[in-house]
ZALO-237957 format. One record per residue: x, y, z of N, C-alpha, C, O, CB in turn. Coordinates in steps of 0.2 Angstrom, whole numbers, plus 5000, padded with zeros to 4 digits. Each point is the difference from the previous one (the first is absolute). Glycine has a CB too. Example, Ala and Ser with C-alpha at 12.3 -4.5 7.8 and 13.67 -1.06 7.14 Angstrom:
BEGIN
506649725039499650065000500450065000500549995003498649955003/500750114990500450065001499650055003500350065001500349914989/
***
This chain:
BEGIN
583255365163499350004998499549955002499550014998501050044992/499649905013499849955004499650015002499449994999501249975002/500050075006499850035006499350025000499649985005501550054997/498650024993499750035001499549975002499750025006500850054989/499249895000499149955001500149975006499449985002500449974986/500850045015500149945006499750055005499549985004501749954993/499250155000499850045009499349994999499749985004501250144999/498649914990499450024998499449925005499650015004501050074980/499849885014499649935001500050005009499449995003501149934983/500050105018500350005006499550065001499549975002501949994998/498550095000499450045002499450004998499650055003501150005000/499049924992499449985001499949935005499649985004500250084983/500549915013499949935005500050035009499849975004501149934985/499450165011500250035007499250044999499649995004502350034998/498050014994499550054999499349955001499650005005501150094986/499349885006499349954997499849965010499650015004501149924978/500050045019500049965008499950055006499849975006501249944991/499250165003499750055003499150035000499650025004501850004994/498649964995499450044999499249935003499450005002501550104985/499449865011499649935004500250015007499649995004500549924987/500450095009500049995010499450055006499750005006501849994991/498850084994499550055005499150015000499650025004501550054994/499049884995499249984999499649965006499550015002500849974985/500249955015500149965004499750025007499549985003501449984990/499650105009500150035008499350035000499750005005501750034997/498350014993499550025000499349985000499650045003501250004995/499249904999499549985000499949955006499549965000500550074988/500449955017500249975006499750055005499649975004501549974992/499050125004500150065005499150014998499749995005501950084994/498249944995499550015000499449955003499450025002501150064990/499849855006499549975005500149995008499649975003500249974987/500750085013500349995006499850075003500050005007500949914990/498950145000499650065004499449985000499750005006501050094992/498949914996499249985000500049965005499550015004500249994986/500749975011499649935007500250035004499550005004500649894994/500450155004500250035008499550065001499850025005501549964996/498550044993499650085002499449995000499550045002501250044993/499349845002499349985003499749985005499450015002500849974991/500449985011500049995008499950045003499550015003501149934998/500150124999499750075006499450044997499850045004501449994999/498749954993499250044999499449995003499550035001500949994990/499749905009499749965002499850035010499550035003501149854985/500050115014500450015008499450095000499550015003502449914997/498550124996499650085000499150015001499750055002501449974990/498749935007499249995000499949975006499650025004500349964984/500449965012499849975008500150055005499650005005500949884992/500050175004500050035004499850065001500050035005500649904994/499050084993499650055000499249985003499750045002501150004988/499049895009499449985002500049995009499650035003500149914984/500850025015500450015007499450065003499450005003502249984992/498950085003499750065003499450035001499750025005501149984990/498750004997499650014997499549975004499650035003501049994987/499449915011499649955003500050005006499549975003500649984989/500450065012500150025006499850065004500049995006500749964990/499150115000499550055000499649995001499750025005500750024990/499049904999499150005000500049945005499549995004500150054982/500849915013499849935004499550025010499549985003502049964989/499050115010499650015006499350045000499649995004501550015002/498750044988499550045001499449934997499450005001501350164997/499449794999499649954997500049975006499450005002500950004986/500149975016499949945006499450075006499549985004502249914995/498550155000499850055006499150004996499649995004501850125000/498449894990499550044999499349925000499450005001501550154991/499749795006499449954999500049965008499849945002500550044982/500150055020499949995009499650045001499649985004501449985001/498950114992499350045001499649974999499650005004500650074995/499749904994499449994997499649925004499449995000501250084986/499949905018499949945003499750015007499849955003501150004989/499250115011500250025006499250005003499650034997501650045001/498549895008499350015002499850055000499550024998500549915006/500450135000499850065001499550034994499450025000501649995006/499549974988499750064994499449964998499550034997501750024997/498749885007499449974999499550035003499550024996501149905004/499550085005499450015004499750085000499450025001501249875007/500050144991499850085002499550024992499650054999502050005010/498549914986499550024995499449974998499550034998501449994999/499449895008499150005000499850015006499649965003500149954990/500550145011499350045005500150054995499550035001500549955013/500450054982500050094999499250025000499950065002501349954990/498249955007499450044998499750005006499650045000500249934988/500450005020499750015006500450015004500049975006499349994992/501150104998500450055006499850074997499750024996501449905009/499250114999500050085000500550014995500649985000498950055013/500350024982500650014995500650045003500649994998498450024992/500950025015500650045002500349955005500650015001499050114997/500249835005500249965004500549934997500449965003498550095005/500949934985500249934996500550064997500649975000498249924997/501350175000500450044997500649995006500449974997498850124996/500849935014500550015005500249924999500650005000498850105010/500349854990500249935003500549994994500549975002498349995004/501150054987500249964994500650065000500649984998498149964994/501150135010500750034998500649995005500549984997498750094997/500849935011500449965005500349964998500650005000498850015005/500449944993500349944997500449994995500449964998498750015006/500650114991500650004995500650054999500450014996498649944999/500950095013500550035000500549975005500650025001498650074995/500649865007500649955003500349964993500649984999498750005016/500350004980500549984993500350044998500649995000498849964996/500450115003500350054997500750035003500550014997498250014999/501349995010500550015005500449975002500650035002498950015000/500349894998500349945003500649974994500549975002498350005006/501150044987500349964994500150084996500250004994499049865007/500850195001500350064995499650004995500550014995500649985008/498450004994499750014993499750085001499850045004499949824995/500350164995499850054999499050004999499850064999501649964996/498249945005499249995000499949945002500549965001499250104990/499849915010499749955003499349995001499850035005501149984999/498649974992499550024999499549935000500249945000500550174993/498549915007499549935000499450034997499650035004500849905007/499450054982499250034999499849914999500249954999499850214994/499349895010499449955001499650004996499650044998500549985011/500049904988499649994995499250014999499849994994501149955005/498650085006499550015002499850074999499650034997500649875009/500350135000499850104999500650024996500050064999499449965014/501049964984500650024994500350075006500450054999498749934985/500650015022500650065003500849985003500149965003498850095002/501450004992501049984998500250015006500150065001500349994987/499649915018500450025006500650025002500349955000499149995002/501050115000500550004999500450015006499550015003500250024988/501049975014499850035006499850065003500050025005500649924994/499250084998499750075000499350025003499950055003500749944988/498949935005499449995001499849984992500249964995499850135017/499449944988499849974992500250074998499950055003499049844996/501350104995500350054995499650034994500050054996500949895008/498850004996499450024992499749925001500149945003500750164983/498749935008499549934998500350004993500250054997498549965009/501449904992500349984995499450024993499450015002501449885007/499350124986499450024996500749994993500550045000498250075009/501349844987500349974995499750064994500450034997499749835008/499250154995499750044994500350084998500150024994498849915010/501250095003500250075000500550035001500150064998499249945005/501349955002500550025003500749964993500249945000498850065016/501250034983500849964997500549975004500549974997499450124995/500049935015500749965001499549965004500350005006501150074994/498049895000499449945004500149964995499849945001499050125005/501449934986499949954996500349935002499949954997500050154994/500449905013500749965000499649945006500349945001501050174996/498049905007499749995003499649924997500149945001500050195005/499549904989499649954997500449974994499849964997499250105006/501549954996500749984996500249945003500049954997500450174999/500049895013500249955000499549935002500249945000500750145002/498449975001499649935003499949964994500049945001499450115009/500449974982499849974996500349954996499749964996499950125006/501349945001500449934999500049955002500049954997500450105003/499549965006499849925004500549975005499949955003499450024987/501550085009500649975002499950015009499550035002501250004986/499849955016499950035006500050065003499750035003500449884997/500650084996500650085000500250034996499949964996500550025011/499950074991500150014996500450074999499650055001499549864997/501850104999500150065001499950054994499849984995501049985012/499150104996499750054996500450054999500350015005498749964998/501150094991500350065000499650054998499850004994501349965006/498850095006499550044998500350075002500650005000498449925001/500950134999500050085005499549985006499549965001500550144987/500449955017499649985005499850065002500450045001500049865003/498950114996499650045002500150055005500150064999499449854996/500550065011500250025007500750035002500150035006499149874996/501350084993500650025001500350044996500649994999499449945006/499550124990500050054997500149984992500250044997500250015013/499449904988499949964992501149994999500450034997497950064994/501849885013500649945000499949954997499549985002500950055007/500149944987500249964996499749915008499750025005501750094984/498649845011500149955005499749964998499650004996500450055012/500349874995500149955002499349985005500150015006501150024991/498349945002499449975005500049934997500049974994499150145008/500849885006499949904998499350005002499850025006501449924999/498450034990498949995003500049935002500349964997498850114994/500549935014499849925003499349995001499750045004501449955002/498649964991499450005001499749985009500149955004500050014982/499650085015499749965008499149954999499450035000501450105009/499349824990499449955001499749975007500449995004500049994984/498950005014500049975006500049934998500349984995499150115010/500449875000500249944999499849964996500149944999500150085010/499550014987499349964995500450024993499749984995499050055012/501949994991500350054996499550064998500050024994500749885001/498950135007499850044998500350095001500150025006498949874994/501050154994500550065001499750055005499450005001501050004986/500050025017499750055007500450064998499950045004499949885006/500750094984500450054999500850004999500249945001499050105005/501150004993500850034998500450025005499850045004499849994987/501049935009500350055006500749994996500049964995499350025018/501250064989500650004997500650065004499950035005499349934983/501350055008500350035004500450064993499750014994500449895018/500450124989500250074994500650035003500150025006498750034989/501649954998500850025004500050054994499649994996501249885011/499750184993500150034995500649984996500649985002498750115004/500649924987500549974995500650015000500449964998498950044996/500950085009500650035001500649965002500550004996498950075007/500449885004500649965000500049954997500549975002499650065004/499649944989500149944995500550034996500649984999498149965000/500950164997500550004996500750025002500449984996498750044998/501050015012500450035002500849914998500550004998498450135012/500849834993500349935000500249984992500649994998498549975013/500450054984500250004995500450044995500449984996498949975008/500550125000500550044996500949975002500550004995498450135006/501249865005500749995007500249934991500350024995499250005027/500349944978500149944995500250044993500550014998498749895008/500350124992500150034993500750044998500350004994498550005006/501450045007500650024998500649985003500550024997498850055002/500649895006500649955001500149974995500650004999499249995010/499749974986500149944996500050014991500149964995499249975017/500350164989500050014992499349944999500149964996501550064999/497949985007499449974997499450025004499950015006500849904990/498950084999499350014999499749955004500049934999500050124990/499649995016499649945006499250004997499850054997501049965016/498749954989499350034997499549955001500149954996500350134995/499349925012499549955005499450004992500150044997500050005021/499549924980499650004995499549935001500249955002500750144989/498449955007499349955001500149964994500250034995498850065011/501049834993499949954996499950034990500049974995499449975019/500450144988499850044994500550034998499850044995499249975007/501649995000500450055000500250075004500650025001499049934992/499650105009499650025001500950035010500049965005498249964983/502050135010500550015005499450025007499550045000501850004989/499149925017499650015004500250045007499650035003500049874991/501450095007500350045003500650024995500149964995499450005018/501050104988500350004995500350085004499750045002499549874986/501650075013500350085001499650084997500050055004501249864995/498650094996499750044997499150005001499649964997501650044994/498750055013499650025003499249984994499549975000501650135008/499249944986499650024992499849924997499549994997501350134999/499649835006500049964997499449945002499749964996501650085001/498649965009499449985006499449994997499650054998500950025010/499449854991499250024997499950034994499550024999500250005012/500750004985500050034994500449994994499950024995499750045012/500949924995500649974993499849914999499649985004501750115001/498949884991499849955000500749954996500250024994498450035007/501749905002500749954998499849964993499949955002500550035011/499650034983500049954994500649984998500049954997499150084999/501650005005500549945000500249975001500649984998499550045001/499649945007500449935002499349985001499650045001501749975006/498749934993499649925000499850005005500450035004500249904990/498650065009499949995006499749925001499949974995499950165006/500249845003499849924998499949975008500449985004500549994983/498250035015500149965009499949954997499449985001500250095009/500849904987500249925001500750005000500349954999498849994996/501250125008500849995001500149995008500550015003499950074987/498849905013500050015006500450025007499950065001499549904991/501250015012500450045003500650004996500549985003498950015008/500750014984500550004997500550074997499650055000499849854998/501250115001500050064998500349994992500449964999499850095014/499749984983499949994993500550074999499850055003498949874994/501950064998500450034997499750034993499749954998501149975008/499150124991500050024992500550035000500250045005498849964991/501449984997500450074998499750054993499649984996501449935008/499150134996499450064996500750024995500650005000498350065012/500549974984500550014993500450055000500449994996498949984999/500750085010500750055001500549975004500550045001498950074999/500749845002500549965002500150015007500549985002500150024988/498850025015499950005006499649955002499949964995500350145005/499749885005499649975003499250025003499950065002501449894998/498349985001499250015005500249935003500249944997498750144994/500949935018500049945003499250015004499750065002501949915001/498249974996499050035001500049945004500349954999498850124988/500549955019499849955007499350005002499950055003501349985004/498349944994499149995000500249985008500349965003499049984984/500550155015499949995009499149985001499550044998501650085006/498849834997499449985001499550035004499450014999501149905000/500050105008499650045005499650044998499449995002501250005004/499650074989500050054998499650014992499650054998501549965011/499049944989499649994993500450064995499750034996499149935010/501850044996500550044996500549964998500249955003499550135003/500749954986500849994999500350045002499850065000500349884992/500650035010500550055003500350004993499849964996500650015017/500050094983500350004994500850035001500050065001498749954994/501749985004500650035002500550014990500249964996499749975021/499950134984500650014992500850045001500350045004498549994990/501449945000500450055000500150034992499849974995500749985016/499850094988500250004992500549984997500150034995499450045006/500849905001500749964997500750064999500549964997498549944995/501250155009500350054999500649985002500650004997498650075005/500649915005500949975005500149944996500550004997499450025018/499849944984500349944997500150024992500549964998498849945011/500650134986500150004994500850045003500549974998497950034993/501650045011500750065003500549955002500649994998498750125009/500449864995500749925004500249994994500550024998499149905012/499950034985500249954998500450054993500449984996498549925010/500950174993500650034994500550005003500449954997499250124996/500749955014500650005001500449935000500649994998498950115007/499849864997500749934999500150014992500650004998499049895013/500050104986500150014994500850024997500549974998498250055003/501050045001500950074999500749945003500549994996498750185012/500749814999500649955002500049954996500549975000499550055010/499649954985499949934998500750014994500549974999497850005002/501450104996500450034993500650015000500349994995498950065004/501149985008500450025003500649975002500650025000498650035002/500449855002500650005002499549925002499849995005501150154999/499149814990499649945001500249955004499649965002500050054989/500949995010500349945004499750015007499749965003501550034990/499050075009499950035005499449995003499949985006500850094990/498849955001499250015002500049945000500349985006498950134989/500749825001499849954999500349975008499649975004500350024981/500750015017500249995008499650055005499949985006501449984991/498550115002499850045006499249964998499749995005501350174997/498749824993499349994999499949925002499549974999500450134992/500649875012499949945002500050015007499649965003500949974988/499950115013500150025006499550035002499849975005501250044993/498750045000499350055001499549944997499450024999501050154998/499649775002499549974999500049965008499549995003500650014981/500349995018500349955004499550035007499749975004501750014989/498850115007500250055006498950005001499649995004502050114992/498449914995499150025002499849975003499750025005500150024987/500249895004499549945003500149995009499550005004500649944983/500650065014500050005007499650045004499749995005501349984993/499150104998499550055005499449974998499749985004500950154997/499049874991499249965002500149985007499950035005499749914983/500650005011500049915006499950075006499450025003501949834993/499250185005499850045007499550034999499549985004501450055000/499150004992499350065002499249965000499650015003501250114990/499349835002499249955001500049975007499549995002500449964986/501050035016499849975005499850055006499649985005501249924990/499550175005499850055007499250014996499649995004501850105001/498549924989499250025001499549955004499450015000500750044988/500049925013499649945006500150025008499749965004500449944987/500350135010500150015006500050085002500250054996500649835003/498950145009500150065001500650035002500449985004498650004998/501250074994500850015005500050025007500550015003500050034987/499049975012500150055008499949955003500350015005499250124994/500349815002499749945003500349934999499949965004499350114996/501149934992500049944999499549934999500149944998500850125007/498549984996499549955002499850014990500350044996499149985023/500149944980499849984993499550084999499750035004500449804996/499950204992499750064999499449994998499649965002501450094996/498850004999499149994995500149944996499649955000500150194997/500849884999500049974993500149925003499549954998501150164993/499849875013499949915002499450005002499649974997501450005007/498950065000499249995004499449984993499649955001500750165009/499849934986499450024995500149914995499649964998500550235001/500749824999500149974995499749915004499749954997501550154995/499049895015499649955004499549974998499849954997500550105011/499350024996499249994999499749974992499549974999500450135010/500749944986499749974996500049924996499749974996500450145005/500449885003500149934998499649945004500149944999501050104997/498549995010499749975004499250014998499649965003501550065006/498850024987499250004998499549964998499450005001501050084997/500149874999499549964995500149935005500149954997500250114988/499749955021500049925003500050025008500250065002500649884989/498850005013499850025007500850005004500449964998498249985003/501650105004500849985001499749945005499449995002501550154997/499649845004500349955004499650005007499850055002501349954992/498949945009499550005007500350035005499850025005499649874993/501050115002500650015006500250124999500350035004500449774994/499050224996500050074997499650025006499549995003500550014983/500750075014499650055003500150074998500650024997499549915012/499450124991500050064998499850065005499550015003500249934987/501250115012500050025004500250074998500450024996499749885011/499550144997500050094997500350035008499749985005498850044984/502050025010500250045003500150075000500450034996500049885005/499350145004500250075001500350025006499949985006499450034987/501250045004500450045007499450045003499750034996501649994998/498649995011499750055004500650065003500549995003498549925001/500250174994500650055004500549994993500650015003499349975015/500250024977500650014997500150084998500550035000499549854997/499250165000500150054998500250045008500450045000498849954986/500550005020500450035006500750025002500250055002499049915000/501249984996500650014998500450024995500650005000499149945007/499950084988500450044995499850065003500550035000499549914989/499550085014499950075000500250035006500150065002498949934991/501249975011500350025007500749985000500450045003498649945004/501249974990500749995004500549984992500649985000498849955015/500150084979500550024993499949924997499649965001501550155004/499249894992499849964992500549945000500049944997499750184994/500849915015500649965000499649955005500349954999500950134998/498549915007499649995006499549954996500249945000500050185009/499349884986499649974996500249964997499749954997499950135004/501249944998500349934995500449955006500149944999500350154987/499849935018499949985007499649925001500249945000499850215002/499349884999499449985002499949934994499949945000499750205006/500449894988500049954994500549944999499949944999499750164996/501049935006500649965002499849945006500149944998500750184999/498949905008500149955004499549975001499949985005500950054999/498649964992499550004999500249924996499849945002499650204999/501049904994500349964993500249925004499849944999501050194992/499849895014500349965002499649965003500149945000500750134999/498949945004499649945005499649954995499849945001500050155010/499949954984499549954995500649954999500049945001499050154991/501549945005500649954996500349955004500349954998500050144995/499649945015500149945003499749935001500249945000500250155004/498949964997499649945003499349964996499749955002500750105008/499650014985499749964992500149994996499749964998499950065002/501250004997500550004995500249914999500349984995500150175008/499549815002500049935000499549954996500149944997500350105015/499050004988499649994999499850004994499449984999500650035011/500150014986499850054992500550074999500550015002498049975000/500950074994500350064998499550055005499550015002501049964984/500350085015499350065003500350074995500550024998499449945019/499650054983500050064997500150074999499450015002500349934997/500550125000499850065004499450044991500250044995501649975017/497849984988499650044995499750075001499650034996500149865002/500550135008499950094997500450045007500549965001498050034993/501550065009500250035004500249965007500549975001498850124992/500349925011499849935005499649975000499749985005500550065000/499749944989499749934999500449954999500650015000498650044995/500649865005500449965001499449945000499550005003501550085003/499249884989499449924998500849965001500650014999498050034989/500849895015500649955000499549944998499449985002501650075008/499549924986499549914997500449955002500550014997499050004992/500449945015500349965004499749924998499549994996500750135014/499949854992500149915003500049985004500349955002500450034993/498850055012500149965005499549975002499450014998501350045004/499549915004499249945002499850055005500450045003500049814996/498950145002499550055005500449995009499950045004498749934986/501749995010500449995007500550054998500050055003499849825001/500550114993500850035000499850084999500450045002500349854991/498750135003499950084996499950035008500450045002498949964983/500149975020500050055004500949995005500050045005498249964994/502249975000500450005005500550044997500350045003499549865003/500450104986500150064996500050075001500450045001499349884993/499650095007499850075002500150015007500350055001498849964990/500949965013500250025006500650044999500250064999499249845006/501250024996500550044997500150074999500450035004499549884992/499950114997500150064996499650075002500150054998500149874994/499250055014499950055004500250035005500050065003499349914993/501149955008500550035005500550024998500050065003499849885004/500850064988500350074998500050044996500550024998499849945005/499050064997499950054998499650055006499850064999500349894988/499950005017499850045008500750045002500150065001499049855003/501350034996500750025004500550044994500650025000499349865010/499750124985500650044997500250075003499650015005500149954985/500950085010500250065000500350034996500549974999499550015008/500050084989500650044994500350055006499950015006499250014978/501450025012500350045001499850085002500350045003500249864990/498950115003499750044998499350005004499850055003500849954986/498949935009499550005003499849955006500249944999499650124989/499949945018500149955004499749934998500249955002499850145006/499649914987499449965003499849994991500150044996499550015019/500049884985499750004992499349955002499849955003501750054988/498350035004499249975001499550004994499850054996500350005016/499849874988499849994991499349975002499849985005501449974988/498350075000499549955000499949954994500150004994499550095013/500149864997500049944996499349994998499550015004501649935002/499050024987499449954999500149954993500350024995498850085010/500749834996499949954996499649964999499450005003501450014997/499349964997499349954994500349934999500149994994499650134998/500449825010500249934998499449964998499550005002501550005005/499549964987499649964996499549945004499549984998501650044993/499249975014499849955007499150055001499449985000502349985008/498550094992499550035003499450024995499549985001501350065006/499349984989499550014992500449954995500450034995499250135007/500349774998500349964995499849994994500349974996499950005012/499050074990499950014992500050084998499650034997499749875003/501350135003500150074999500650024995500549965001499050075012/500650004983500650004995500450055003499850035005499749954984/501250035009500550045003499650105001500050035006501149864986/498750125004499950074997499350015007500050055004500449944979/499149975018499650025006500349985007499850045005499449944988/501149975008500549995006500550075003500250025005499949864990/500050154997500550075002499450055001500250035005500949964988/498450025005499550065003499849975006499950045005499850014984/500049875014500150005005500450035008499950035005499749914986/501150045005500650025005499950085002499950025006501049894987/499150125000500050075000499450035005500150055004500449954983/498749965013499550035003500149995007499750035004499549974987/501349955010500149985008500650035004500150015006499549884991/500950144997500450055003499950075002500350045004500349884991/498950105001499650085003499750005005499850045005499950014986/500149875009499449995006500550015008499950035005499349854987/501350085006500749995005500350085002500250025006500349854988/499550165001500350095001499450055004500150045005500549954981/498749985009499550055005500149965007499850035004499150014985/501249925013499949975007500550045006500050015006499649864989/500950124998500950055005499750045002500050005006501050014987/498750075000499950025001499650035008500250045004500149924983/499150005012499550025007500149975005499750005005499450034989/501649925006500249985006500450055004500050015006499949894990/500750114998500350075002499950065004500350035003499949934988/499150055007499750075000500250064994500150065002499849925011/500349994980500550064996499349994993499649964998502350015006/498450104995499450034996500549984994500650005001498750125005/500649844987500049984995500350034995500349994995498949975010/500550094997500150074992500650025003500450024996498350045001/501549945009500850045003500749945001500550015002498650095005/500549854989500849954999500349984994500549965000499149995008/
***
């Protein structure tokens, strides 16, 4: 009769030390996922802006090199002493080698004087804000005062489509306004990009104005007319990416793209993670000893994959060379201070690359990129970081003394003279930069639009040295 209290006492003490252990494992597990699924969520966003920003970046650098470009200067202050069908031929020309040359779907310049919308076309209408519903956006942006500025409207011209336009003011040299020019891509492939994520990843992507106020967004309906009040918006998170966790036990990671005067917002509804975390549960119950070793193990395994996957998000895989997100996260740490005397800021493009996709295949173009890669890494990669930031694009920030940079570039232009692929004979880049030596009260962010206005300068020169039409490369 002893026995009995002995067993009774023997399994509450086995019951009681099971039921703590599993309290223990669990509350361990649940802070050791919050943090990991806070990392990869973190990682899902960067790579979502990556993309996203890799998209508008060129139509912004393309449309404020318009707005800077003498041509367009000049062609608006004569527009009143030419012939209207003759400054129509001149202005549209000009924007149908943008339009063609860079694949945009519009490209456009109204004149702030005669309000006529030039298109390649010729002039298309007179701007008239009072009458016209899709002209409001005219006296909207000038009354901002900004320079540029992106916009989502229907585009008129291409059958009332959802799109993407970047405005840039064009002033003469006095700042005084001479008009609008800009360019217009349609929204399709933003959403098309977003939809490819949402269903790979299970989450909600959705660009939104400072208001909430959704500005691109997989759902067509939602454009300009739904509005986000569940996550926090805050531009003093400036390039930061800000974690919330939201009350259905999903997550919101929100990013203030500047350029754009947009947040990125990336959701999810917490479904996969609440689904995990019963099952471990179910093993906790089942078999504690066990999980508390497989949950030290998978704690071990996760973090290791973080460490990888934060360390490949900085790097391109096709190239090896550094991606958007280094590039970006760079610049940002380089804003608030002049860089170094010895800084240089170098913009590179492949030439002829869309030719060789279209003639000789895609394997040929990665080809071209590839050894393009390789020569920066040889003979700049010494020197700083080079970057690969979009397609055939390529920026590099370097350390060198003005002696050494031009014997640098030499260098890197003799092999990329003598290179050869497999595929394609021959590789041919244009260059342009910007050193601190040279504009020494200039900050990082104007040095790079320097670089950039000197590398189209370098492409158009290919171009008409070559004798190759623009629009067919």
């Amino acid at each position: 009769m002893e026995k009995q209290p002995s067993i009774r006492k023997t399994f509450v003490v086995v019951f009681v030390s099971f039921l703590m252990s599993t309290i223990v494992s669990l509350a361990s597990l649940h802070i050791i996922n919050q943090s990991n699924v806070r990392s990869v969520n973190k990682v899902l966003a960067m790579q979502v802006f990556d993309h996203i920003n890799g998209m508008l970046s060129e139509p912004i650098t393309v449309t404020r090199t318009m707005a800077n470009d003498t041509f367009m200067d000049e062609a608006l202050a004569q527009e009143s002493a030419v012939e209207e069908q003759q400054i129509a031929a001149r202005i549209g020309g000009y924007l149908q080698g943008i339009k063609n040359g860079f694949d945009y779907d519009s490209a456009f310049v109204v004149s702030d004087v005669s309000k006529r919308y030039y298109t390649p076309d010729g002039i298309n209408k007179v701007i008239n804000p009072d009458e016209g519903e899709y002209d409001k956006w005219y006296p909207e942006f000038v009354d901002s005062g900004v320079q540029y500025a992106v916009d989502v409207n229907v585009d008129e011209l291409q059958g009332g489509v959802w799109s993407v336009f970047v405005d840039a003011r064009v002033e003469d040299e006095k700042g005084a306004l001479l008009g609008v020019c800009g360019v217009g891509m349609r929204m399709a492939g933003i959403q098309e990009l977003i939809r490819r994520f949402e269903w790979d990843y299970g989450v909600k992507v959705t660009l939104v104005d400072p208001t909430g106020l959704v500005e691109v967004a997989a759902d067509p309906d939602a454009v300009e007319n739904a509005r986000l009040d569940s996550v926090p918006l805050s531009l003093s998170d400036g390039t930061q990416y800000v974690y919330h966790r939201q009350a259905n036990g999903g997550f919101a990671v929100t990013k203030y793209i500047k350029d754009l005067g947009w947040f990125l917002v990336v959701q999810s509804d917490g479904a996969a993670e609440a689904n995990q975390f019963a099952n471990v549960i179910f093993l906790n119950l089942a078999l504690c000893t066990l999980v508390m070793v497989s949950l030290f193990v998978t704690a071990r395994v996760s973090r290791k994959k973080t460490d990888e996957l934060a360390k490949a998000s900085f790097r391109d895989q096709s190239t090896m060379l550094y991606n958007r997100r280094a590039f970006e996260e760079d610049k940002a740490q380089m804003l608030d201070v002049l860089p170094g005397e010895d800084f240089v800021y170098v913009t590179i493009d492949i030439n002829g690359l869309k030719t060789a996709n279209d003639t000789l295949g895609h394997l040929a173009g990665d080809e071209l990129i590839c050894g393009a890669a390789d020569c920066m890494r040889e003979h700049l990669g010494p020197y700083g970081k080079v970057y690969r930031i979009g397609g055939d694009e390529f920026a590099a920030m370097l350390n060198v003394s003005a002696d050494k940079f031009d014997e640098v570039m030499e260098n890197f232009k003799r092999a990329v003279d003598t290179w050869h692929g497999k595929l394609v004979d021959g590789l041919s880049v244009s260059c342009g930069f910007a050193s601190r030596r040279e504009f020494p009260s200039e900050t990082l962010t104007v040095l790079g639009v320097i670089s950039d206005e000197r590398m189209y300068e370098d492409k158009r020169a290919y171009y008409e040295r070559m004798g190759i039409d623009p629009r067919r490369t």
